[in-house]
C-alpha positions in Angstrom: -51.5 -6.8 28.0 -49.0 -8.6 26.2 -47.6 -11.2 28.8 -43.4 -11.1 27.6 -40.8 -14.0 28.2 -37.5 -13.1 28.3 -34.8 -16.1 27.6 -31.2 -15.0 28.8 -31.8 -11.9 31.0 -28.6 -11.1 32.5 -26.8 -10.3 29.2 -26.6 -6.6 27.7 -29.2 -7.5 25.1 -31.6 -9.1 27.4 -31.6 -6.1 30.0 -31.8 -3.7 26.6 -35.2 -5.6 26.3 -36.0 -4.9 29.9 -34.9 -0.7 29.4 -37.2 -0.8 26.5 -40.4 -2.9 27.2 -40.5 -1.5 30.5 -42.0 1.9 29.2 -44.1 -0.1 26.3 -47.9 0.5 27.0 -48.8 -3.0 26.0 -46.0 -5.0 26.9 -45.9 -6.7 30.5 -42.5 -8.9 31.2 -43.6 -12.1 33.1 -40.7 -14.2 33.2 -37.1 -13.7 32.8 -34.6 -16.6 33.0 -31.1 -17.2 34.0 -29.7 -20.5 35.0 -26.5 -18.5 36.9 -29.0 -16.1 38.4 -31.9 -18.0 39.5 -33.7 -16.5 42.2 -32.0 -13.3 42.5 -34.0 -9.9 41.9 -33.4 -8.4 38.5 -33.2 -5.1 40.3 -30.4 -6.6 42.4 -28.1 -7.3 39.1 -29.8 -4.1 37.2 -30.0 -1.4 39.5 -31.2 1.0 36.6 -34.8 -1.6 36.7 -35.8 -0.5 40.5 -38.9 0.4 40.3 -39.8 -1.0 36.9 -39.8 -5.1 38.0 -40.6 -7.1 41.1 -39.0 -9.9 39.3 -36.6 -12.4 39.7 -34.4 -14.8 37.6 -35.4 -18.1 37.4 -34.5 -21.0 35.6 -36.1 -21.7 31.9 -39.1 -23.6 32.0 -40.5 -24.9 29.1 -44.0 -25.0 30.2 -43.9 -21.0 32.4 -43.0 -19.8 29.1 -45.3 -21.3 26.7 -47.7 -18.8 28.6 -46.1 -16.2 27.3 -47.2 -14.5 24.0 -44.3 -13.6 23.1 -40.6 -15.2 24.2 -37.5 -13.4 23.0 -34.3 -15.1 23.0 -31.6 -12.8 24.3 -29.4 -15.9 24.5 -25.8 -17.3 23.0 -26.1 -19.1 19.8 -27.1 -22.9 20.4 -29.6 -22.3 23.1 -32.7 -21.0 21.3 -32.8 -23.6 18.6 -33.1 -26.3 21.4 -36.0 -24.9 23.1 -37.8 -23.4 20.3 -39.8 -26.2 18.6 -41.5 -27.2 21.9 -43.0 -23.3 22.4 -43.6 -23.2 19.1 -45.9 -26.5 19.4 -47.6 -24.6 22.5 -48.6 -21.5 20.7 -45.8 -18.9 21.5 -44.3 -16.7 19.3 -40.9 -16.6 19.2 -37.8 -13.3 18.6 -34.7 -15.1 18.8 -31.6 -12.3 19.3 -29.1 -15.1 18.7 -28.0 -16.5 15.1 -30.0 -19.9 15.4 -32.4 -19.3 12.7 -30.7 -16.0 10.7 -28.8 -18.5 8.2 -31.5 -20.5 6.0 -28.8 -22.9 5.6 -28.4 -25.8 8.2 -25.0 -26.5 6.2 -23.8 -23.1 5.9 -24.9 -22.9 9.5 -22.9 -25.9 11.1 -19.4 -24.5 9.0 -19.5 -21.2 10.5 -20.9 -22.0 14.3 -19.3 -25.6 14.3 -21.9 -27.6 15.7 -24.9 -29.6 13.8 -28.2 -27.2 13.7 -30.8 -29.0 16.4 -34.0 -27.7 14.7 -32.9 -27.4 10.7 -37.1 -28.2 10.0 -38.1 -24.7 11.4 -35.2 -22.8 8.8 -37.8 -22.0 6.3 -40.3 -20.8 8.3 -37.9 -18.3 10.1 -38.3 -14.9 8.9 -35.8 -12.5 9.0 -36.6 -9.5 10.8 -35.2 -6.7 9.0 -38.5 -4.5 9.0 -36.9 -2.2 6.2 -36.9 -5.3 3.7 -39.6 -7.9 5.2 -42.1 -6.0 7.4 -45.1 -8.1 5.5 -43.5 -11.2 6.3 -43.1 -10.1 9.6 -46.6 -9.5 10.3 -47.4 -13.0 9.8 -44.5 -14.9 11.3 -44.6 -16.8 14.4 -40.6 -17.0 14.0 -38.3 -14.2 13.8 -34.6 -14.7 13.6 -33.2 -10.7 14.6 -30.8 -9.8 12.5 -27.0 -9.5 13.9 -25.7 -5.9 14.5 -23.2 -5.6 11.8 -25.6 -6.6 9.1 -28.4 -4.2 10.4 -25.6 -1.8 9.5 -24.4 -2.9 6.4 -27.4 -3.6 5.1 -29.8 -0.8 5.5 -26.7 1.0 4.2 -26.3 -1.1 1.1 -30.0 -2.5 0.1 -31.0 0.6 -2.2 -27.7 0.0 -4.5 -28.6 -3.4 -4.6 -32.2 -3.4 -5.0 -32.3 -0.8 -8.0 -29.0 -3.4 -9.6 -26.7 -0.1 -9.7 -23.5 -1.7 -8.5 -20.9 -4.1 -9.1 -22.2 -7.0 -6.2 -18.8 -8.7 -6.8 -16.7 -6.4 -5.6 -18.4 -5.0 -2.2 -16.2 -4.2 0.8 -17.5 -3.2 4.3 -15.3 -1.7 6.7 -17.3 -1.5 10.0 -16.8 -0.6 13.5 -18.1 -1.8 16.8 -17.9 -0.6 20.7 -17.1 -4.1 22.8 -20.7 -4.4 24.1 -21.2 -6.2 20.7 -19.0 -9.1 22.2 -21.5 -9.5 25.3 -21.1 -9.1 29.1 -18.7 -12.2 29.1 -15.3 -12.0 31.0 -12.6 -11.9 28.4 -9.1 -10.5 28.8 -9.1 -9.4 25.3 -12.1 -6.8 26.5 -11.1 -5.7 29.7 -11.1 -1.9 29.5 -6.8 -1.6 29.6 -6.7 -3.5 26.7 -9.1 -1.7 25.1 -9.2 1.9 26.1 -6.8 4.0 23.5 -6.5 1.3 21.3 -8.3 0.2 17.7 -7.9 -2.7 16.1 -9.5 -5.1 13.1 -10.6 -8.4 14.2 -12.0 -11.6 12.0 -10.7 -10.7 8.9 -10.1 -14.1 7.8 -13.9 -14.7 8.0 -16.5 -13.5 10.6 -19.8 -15.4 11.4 -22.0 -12.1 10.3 -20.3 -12.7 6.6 -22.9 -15.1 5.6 -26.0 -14.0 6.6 -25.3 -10.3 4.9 -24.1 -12.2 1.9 -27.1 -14.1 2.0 -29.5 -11.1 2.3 -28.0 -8.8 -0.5 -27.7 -11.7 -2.7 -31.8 -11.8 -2.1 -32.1 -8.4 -2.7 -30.1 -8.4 -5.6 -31.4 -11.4 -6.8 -27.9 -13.4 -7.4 -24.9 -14.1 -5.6 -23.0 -11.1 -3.9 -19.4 -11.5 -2.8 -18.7 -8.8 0.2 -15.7 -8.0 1.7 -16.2 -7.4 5.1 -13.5 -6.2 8.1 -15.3 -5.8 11.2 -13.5 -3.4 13.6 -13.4 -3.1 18.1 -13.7 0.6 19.1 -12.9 1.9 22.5 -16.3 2.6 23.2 -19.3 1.0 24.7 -22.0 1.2 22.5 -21.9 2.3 18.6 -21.5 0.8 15.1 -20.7 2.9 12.4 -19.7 1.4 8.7 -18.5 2.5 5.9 -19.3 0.7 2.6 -17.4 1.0 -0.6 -19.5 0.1 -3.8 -18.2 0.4 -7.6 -21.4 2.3 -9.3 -22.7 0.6 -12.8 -24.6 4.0 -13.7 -23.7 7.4 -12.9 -26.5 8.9 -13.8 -28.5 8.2 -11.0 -29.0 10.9 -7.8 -28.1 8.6 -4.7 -29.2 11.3 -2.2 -32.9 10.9 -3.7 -32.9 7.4 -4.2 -32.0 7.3 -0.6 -34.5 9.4 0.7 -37.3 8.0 -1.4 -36.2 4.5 -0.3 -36.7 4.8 3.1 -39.3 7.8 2.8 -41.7 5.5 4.8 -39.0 3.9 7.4 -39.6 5.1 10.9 -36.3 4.2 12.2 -34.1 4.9 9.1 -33.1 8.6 8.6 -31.2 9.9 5.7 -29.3 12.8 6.6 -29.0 15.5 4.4 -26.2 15.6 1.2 -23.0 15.8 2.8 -23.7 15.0 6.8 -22.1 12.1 7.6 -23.3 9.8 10.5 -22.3 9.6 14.2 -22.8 7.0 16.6 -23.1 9.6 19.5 -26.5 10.8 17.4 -28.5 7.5 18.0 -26.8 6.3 21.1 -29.7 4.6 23.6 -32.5 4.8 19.9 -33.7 2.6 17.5 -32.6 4.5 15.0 -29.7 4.2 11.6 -28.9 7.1 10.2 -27.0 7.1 7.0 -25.0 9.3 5.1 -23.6 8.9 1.1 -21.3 10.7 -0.9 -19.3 10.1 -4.3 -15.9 11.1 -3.8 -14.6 13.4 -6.3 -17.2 12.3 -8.8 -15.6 9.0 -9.4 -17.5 5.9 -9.6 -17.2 4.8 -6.0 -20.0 5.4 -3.9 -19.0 5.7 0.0 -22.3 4.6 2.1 -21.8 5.0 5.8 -24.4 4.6 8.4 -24.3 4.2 12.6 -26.4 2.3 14.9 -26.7 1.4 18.4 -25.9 -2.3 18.8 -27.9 -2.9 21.3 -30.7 -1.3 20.2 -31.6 -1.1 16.2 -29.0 -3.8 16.2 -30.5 -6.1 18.7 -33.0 -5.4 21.3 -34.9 -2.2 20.1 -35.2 -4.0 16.2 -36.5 -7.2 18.6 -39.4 -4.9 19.6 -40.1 -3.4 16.1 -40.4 -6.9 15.2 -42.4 -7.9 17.8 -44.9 -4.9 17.2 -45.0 -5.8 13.4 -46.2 -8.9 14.7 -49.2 -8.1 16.7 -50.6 -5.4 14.2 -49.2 -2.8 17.0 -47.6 0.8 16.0 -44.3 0.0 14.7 -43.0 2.9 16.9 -45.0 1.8 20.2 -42.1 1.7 23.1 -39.4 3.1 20.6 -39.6 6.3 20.8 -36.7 7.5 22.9 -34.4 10.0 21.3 -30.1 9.5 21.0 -28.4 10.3 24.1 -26.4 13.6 23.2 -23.4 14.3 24.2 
């Protein structure tokens, strides 16, 4: 069995890990940390876990979790970059949730998270763990930075355009939509259900801390700089992102719909829906799973790409364990298999 370490277990992503390794044939979780929760049963905090765990919180130790093969970070930013190099040093390998290691960067980093990066050495060996776009990487890495929910939208959504150079990369704009379990389990007014419920609303326009790590993985894809427009969205909803993507087409002549489909013909977790269906979140509620839907409005040259996700699972914790079986040569599907939770 794979012995598991879980860093940050009381948040939505961490016991999204739990929900998910717990019916994964290989996977055993040996530790789970919490400094606020140490000692308490993690049946006690998640009721929906009796059954599945005997264990309880305790606080992170360095040298229980070196152990592990495998420690995911399901932690705040700033917490696994502190911790990683020493279980790196010991042998572990490491999925960090958070955005320590997503921006290659340490500048770029720093302006947008306000603080100096602790472990700027291990940025280039951090690989980015979009399966879709670096699944060889991934099966070699010791280091996985999981991407952020948004841009596991956005992206999947926008990486065939890119890819095949078919649109103008200076003029993207992203209009994207998230239920408030993206903002974590933390108390904040702004989040309380009244002053959520019935309500929607834009948020970060100005500049939000997912802008440049998609920016920085189109402009890979595209192979030079991309300049994206992006206006992040709260929904009065728990879980859900959908996004809609706006792209000026450079060649008409190209059929999206089977560009699409061959694209991500091999993708286990990226469905295509048929010409004309358009993506709901409802659909891949409690799966890893985007689907995406793309139309060309009255034949102009705009192409409308939407696509939906769970955040807490293909944009978190369920991508976290695609990575993690990329890693150890198991079936990218192993413990992923659940279907959306409809209605």
């Amino acid at each position: 069995m794979i012995r598991i370490g879980i860093v940050g277990g009381t948040g939505y992503t961490g016991v999204e890990l739990l929900r998910l390794l717990a019916l994964h044939e290989e996977a055993e979780v040996v530790a789970i940390t919490s400094r606020a929760e140490s000692g308490r049963r993690l049946d006690e905090l998640y009721p929906n876990l009796r059954r599945h765990y005997e264990l309880a919180f305790t606080e992170p130790d360095v040298g229980q979790l070196a152990a592990c093969d495998v420690v995911f970070f399901a932690t705040p930013h700033n917490v696994a970059m502190n911790m990683v190099p020493e279980l790196l040093a010991a042998g572990a390998r490491i999925i960090d949730l958070s955005a320590d290691y997503r921006i290659q960067d340490p500048e770029l980093w720093s302006r947008w998270y306000g603080e100096p990066h602790a472990s700027p050495e291990l940025l280039p060996q951090a690989v980015y763990g979009l399966p879709e776009l670096n699944r060889e990487q991934i099966s070699s890495a010791r280091l996985v930075a999981c991407p952020g929910c948004y841009p596991t939208a956005v992206q999947l959504a926008m990486i065939p355009l890119l890819a095949r150079g078919l649109v103008d990369t200076q003029h993207l704009i992203a209009s994207a939509a998230s239920g408030a379990s993206g903002a974590g389990r933390q108390a904040k007014v702004d989040l309380l259900l009244c002053e959520v419920a019935e309500s929607f609303k834009a948020y970060g326009v100005a500049g939000h801390r997912h802008l440049p790590e998609i920016e920085a993985c189109m402009s890979a894809v595209a192979g030079s700089p991309v300049q994206l427009t992006f206006v992040p969205h709260l929904l009065p909803m728990v879980r859900g992102i959908h996004s809609t993507l706006f792209a000026r087409l450079l060649d008409m002549s190209v059929d999206l719909q089977a560009l699409y489909e061959e694209w991500y013909a091999d993708a286990p977790f990226v469905d295509v829906l048929p010409a004309g269906m358009v993506p709901q979140t409802r659909a891949v509620k409690g799966a890893n799973r985007c689907q995406i839907g793309l139309q060309v409005p009255q034949g102009r040259d705009t192409a409308v790409v939407m696509s939906a996700i769970d955040n807490l699972v293909k944009g978190a914790s369920g991508q976290a364990v695609q990575n993690m079986n990329i890693m150890l040569g198991l079936p990218e599907d192993q413990g992923l298999r659940q279907v959306g939770l409809l209605p």
